[in-house]
N, C-alpha and C positions, 0 to 999 in steps of 0.2 A: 830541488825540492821534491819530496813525496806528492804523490798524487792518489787517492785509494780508488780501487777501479771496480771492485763489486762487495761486497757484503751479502753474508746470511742473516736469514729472518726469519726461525721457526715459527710455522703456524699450523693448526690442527688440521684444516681440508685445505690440501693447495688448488683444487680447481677453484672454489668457491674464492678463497684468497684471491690468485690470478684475476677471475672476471672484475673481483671488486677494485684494485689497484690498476687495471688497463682501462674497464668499461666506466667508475667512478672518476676517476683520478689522473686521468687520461696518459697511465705508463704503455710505454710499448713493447710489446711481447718481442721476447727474444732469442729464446729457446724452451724446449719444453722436454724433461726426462723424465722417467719413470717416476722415479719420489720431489722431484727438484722444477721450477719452472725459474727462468732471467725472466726479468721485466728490465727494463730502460727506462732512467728518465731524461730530460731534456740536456743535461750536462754528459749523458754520456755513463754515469755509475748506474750498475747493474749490481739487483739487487736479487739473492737468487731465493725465492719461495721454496723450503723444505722442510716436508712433510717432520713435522713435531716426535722425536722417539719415548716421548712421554706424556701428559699434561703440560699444559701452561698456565704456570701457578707461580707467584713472586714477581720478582720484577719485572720489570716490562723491558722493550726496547720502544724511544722514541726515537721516530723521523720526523725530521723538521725539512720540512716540502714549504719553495716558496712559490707564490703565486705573482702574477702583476696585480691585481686588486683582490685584498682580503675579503673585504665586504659582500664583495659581486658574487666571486666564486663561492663563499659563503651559505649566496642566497642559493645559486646555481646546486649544489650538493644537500642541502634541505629539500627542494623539490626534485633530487632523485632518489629520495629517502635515505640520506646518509645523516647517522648520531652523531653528536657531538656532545663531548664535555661541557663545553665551554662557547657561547656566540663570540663571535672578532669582540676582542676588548685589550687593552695596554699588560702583559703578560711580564714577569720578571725580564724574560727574552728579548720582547720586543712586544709589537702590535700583531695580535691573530686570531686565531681561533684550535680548538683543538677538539680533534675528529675521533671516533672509536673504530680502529679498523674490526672485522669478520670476529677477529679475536678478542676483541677488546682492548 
């Protein structure tokens, strides 16, 4: 069976990115290169932050990040001044909430 091991996620400032997805979201930093930074999360897929070669304009990319308690973490990311779309509510998906990363 496949397993996918890292993934790209253009975003416009990758430091600003980086602190928001380590120091919000609690990914672990994992390398760091000139235009490009790895963050880690708990399963192991590294996700590598780089530097945007244009606007970010159209579709988006979502990450669907799970948590042990939706509600909790919820509250926890409100009072570190993190946006959201959306409060934890029954989603086509499932049960969540949806966040607005640096980039929106």
């Amino acid at each position: 069976m496949a397993k996918v091991s890292h993934m790209m996620l253009p975003v416009a400032d990758v430091k600003k990115s980086r602190d928001w997805y380590v120091e919000k979201l609690g990914f672990k930093l994992e390398r760091e290169h000139e235009q490009a930074v790895g963050i880690k999360d708990q399963s192991g897929l590294t996700i590598f932050l780089q530097k945007a070669s244009g606007p970010l304009s159209g579709q988006k990319i979502t990450l669907t990040i799970q948590v042990d308690n939706v509600d909790t973490r919820h509250q926890e990311l409100v009072s570190l001044g993190v946006d959201f779309v959306s409060p934890p509510k029954r989603q086509f998906w499932g049960y969540g909430a949806e966040v607005l990363d640096p980039d929106g």
